[in-house]
C-alpha positions in Angstrom: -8.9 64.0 53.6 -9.4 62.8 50.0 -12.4 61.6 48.5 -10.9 60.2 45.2 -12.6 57.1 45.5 -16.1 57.9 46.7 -19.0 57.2 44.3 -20.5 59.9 42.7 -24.2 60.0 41.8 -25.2 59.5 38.5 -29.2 59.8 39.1 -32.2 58.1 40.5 -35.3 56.5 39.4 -38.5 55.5 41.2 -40.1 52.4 40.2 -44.2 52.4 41.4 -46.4 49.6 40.4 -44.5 46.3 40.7 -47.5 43.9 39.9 -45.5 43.7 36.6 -41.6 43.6 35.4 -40.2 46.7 35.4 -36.1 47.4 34.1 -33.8 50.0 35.4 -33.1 52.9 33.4 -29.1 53.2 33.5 -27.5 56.7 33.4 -24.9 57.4 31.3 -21.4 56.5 32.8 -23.0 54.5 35.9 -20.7 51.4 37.1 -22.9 50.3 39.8 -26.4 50.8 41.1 -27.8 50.7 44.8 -31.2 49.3 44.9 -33.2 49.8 47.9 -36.4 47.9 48.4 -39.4 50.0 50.5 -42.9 49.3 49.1 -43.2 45.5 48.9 -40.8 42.5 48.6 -40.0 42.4 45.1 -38.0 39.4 43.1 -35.0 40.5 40.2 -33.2 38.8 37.4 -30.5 40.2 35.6 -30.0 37.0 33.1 -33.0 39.1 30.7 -35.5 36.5 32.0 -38.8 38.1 33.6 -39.4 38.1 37.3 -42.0 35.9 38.6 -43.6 35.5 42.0 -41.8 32.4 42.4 -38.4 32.9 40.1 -35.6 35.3 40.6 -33.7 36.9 43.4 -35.8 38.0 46.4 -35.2 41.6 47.5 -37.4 42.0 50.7 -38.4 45.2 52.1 -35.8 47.2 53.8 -33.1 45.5 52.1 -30.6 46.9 49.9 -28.7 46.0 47.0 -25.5 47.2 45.3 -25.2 45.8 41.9 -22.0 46.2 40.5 -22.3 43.2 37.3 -21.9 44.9 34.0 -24.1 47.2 33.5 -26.5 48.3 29.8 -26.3 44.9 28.0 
């Protein structure tokens, strides 16, 4: 069986401390990113605006993302 198409890791990052905005740190030659949320709900914008506790996207815990958009602008 061929695995041609599977994803292959690029890295991983921890984000602690949510009380403020925080970005993702890309890894060279990344073309999507999985986001998991486990600490706390959590709200995300990728349009360069800052999160608030009432604007953006919620991403509750136990919920997962994949964000494939283009990725480092």
């Amino acid at each position: 069986m061929s695995c041609d198409n599977a994803p292959v890791p690029r890295g991983y990052q921890q984000l602690t401390g949510l009380d403020v905005a925080q970005a993702l740190t890309l890894p060279p030659g990344a073309n999507f990113a999985l986001i998991r949320c486990t600490g706390g709900n959590v709200r995300w914008r990728d349009d360069g605006g800052v999160p608030t506790a009432t604007t953006g996207q919620p991403l509750n815990v136990g919920e997962e993302l994949t964000y494939d958009a283009v990725l480092g602008l």
